[in-house]
N, C-alpha and C positions, 0 to 999 in steps of 0.2 A: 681923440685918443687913437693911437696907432692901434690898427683892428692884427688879431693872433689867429692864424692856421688851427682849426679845432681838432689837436692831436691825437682827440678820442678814433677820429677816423685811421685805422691804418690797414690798407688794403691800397695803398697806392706809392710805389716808389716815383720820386720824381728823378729823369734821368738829365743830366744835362754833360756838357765839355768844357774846358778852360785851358787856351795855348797863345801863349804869346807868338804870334805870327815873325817868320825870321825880319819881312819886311812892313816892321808893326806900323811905320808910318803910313802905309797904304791904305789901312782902313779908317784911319779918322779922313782919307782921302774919300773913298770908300762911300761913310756912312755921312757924310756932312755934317758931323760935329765933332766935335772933341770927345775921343774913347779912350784916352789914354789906360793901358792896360793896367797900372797902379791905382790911379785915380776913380776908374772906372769899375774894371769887370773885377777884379779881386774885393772892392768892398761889398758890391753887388752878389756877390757870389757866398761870400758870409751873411750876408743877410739872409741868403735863398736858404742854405743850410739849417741858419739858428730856426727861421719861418718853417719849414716842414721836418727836418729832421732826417726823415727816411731820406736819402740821396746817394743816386750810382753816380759816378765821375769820373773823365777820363781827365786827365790833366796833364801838365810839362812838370819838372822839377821844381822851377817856382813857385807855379802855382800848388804845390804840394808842402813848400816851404811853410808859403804863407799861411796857410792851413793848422802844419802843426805847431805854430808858433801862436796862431788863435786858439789851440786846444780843441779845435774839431777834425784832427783827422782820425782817431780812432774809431769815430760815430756813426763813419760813414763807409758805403763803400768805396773803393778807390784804389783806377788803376793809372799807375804812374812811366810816361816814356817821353821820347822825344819826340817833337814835330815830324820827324821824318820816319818816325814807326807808323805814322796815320793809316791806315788802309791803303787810299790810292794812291799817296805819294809814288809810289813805284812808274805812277801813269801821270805824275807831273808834265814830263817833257811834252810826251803825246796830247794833253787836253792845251800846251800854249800852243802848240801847230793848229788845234783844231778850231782854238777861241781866234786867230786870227784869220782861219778859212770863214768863221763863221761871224764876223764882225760887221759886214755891211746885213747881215737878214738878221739880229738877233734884236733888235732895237732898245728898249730900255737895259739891256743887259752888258753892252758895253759903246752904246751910244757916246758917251763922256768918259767911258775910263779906259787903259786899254789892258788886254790879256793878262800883260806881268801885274799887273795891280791888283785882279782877281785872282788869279789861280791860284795861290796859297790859301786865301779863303774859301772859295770853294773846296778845296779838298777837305777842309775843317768841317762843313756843314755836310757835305757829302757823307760825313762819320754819322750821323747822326741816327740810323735806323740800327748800325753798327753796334754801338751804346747801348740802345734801347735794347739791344737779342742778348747782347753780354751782363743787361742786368738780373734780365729774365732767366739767362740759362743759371748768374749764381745767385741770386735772389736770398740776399742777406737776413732782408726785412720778412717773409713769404708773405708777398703781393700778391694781390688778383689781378691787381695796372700798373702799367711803366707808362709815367706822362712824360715826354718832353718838354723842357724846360729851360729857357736859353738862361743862362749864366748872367748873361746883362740885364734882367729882366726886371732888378730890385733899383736900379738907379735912379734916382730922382726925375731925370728925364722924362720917366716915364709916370710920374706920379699919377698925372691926369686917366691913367687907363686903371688905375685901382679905385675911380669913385663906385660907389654900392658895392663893393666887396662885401660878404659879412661875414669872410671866415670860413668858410664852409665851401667845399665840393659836393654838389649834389653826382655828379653825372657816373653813370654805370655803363657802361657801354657793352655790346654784345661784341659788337664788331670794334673796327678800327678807326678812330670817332677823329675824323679833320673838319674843320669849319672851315666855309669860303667865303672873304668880303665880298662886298660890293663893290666896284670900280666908279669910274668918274662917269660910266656908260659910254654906249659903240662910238661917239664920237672921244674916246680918249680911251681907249682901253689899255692896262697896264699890265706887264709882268703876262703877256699873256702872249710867248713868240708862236709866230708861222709855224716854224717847224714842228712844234707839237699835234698841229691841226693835220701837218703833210705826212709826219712817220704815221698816222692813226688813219689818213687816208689810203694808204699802200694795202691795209690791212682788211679795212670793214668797209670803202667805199666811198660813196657820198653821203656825209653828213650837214647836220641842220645847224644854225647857230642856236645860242642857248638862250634864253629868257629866264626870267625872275621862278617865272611857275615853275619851268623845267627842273632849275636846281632846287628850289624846294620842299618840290615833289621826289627829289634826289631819283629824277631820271634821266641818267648819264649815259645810257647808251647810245643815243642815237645824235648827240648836241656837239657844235664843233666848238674848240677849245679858240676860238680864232674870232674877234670883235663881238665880245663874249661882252653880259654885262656883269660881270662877278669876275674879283681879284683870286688867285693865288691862292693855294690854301694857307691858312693861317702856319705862323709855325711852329704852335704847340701842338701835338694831338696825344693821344692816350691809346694805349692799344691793350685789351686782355690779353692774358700772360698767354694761353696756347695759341695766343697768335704771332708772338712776338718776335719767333722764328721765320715764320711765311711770311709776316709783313718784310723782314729784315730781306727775304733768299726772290722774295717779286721786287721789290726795290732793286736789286743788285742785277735782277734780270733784265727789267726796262729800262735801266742805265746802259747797260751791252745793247742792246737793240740802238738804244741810240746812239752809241759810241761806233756799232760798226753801220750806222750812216753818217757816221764825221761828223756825231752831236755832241756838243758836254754841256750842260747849264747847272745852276744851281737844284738844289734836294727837292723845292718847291716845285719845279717844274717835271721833274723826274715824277714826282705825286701826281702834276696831272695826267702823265702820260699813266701811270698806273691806273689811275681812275677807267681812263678809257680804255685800258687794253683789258679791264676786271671781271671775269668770265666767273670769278668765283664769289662775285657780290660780298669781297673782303673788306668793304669799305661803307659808314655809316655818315655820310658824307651830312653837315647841316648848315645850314646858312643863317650870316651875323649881319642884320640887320643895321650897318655901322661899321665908325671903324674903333667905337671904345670898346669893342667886345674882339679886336684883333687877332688875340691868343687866347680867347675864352674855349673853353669846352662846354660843347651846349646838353641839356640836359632837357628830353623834352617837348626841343626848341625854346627853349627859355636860356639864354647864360647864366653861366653861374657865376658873372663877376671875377673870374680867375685874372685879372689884368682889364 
């Protein structure tokens, strides 16, 4: 029996995005399977809504169509534009000059694709702390948390990550609650470039690589981001509402910092460099023993099954 979001909880908006990419074929290129954006993220995306209820959204026309043609877009929040309203699109041009300075040091990140394939989607997930500050500042629902929430998240693809669900969100967070997987370990480390290790060395020196204990212990000040044995942060995380600003205006900080060293990567990487530049311990950093707890928000250290 398909298990139900227990709606008794409401203190939590979930935020998430939906845009048909101008060159939508890239991302089934992309993501190595078939995403076709009808097929895929718009029923996914209905699901996400009927399943929690509470939801900020940014979306395209379409995806706004389809919405109120299913009877849910009155329920929700929702804000409606074109791809080319996104935040950075203005810094399109600027991040393909920079993704193909940075294409021989970047490794898994455009090892196989090249710059035009990425950059429309990056600028899409780069929205993403964007969302989260615009739900918190109109806070339709009045939350205590804005989780991020990818839009494809309901697809059957991913069934396998909803076993032991039981419905429920335990996790309260003080701070701003990301999980980090595991990797394949130092001999195969993923999603984990150079240059995060190199802009944090400019700044604080010489640093250690990271171990198991370290990130557990969630002590990140001193560990290098660089043949690390732990992935990326997940890319769900939850943030309390008085933070949802500061997490959004440090985000958009250590983005500039790395853009004016001729950096652009994905949202996830941009997290790690905030991790290590976090003088204000804004981050409740926990580690997923796996990769079925992927997007989980841990409560604890225990997941709560979120995916």
């Amino acid at each position: 029996m398909e298990k139900k979001y227990d709606k008794k909880r409401k203190d939590i908006t979930f935020c998430t995005m939906l845009f048909k990419l101008p060159e939508q074929q890239n991302l089934n290129k992309l993501k190595r399977m078939d995403r076709k954006f009808e097929n895929f993220y718009l029923p996914s995306l209905e699901k996400l809504i009927k399943t929690f209820e509470r939801v900020a959204l940014w979306c395209d026309h379409e995806t706004a169509d389809y919405l109120k043609r299913a009877g849910l877009d009155k329920k929700i929040m929702m804000r409606v534009m074109d791809f080319t309203e996104l935040p950075h699109y203005v810094e399109r041009e600027e991040w393909l000059k920079m993704l193909h300075k940075m294409r021989k040091n970047t490794g898994f990140l455009l090892h196989h694709k090249t710059p035009e394939q990425w950059v429309d989607y990056m600028i899409l997930i780069a929205a993403k702390p964007a969302v989260v500050d615009w739900a918190a500042k109109h806070d339709k629902f009045k939350s205590d948390y804005f989780m991020w929430f990818d839009a494809g998240a309901f697809n059957s693809i991913y069934e396998g990550f909803w076993y032991g669900w039981t419905g429920t969100i335990d996790a309260h967070p003080e701070r701003c609650r990301i999980t980090i997987a595991p990797t394949l370990g130092k001999t195969h480390p993923r999603w984990v470039p150079k240059f995060i290790y190199d802009i944090y060395s400019k700044y604080r020196g010489p640093i250690k690589d990271a171990t198991t204990e370290s990130v557990t212990r969630q002590n990140l000040t001193d560990i290098a981001m660089i043949n690390a044995d732990y992935d990326v942060p997940a890319s769900s995380f939850i943030i309390p509402k008085d933070l949802a600003h500061k997490f959004y205006t440090q985000f958009e900080t250590v983005r500039k910092i790395m853009k004016k060293h001729g950096l652009v990567s994905t949202e996830q990487a941009v997290f790690q460099a905030m991790m290590k530049f976090d003088v204000d311990a804004l981050f409740e950093v926990c580690y997923i023993r796996g990769y079925t707890g992927v997007y989980a928000t841990v409560s604890k250290e225990k997941p709560d099954y979120l995916l």
